[in-house]
C-alpha positions in Angstrom: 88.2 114.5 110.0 85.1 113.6 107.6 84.5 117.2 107.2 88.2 117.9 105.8 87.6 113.8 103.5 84.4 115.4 102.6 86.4 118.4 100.9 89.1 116.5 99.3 85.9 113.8 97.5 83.8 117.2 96.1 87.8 118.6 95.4 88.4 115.6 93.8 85.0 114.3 92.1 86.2 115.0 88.3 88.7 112.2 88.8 88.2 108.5 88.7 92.2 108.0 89.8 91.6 109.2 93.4 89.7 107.2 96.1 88.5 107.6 99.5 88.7 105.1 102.3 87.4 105.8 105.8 87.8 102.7 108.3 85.4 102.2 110.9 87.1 101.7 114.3 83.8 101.1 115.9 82.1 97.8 114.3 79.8 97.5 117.6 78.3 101.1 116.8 78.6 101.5 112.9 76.0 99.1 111.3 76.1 98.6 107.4 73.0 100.8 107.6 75.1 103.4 109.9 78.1 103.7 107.8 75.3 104.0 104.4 73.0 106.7 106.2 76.6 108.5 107.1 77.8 108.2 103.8 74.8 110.1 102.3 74.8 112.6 104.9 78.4 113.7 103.5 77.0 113.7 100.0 78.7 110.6 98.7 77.1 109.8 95.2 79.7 107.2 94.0 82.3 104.2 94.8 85.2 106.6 95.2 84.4 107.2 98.8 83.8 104.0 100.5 82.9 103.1 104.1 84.1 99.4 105.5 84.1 97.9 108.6 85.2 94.9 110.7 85.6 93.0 113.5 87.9 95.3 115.8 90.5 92.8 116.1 90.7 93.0 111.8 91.1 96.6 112.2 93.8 96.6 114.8 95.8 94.7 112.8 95.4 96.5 109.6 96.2 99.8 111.5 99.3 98.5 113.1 100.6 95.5 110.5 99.0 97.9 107.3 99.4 101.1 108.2 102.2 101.0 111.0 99.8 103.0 113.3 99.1 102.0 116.9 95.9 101.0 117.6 96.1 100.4 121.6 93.3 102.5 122.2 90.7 101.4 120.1 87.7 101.8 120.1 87.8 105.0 122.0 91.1 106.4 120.5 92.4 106.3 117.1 95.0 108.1 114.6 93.7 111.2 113.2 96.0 110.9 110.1 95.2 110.5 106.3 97.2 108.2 104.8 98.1 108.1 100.9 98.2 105.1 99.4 98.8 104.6 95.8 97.4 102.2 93.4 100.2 99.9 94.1 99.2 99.8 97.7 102.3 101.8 98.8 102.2 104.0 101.6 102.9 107.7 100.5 102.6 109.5 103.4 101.1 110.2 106.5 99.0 113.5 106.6 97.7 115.3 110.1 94.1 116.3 109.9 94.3 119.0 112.3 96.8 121.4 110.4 96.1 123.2 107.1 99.4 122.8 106.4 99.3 118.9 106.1 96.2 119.1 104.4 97.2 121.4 101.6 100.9 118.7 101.6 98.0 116.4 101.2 96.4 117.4 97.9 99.9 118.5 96.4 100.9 115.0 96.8 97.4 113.8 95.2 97.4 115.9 92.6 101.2 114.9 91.7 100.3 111.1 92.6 97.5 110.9 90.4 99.3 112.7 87.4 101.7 110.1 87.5 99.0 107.2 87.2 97.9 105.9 83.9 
């Protein structure tokens, strides 16, 4: 999944309009200094990519109340999905990671998304 975020931030690095988040659903494991080293690993240079945790509790809820996803099986199992959100904080769609078919949906609908932002 970071391999396939990692494509669409370098895809993507000419625009300020489109933004990365990626959720830690392992607080216990992923230190600030974790999610940092990580970061740096996958070449983030900038704030449109950023990395945020929380207590796991904060995360389930944001999952499930935020993103309608289940999180029963955290921390082992999680969603594999990218989610689109635009700068309204609207869901836009749900996006499987495993299929290059939802992944090129994926950057139709940010391309189209961001051409509509001002």
């Amino acid at each position: 999944m970071t391999g396939n975020m990692s494509e669409l931030y370098q895809l993507y690095k000419f625009s300020d309009k489109v933004h990365f988040l990626s959720i830690s659903v392992d607080p216990d494991r992923d230190s600030l200094e974790v999610l940092r080293r990580y970061a740096n690993d996958h070449g983030v240079t900038d704030d449109r990519w950023l990395f945020a945790r929380g207590a796991l509790v904060d995360v389930a809820y944001l999952m499930e109340k935020g993103f309608m996803l289940s999180a029963e099986d955290l921390p082992g199992g999680h969603p594999s999905q990218f989610i689109l959100v635009d700068d309204k904080a609207q869901i836009r769609g749900y996006f499987t990671n495993e299929d290059p078919s939802g992944l090129n949906a994926l950057k139709i609908q940010i391309r189209e998304l961001a051409r509509t932002m001002p």
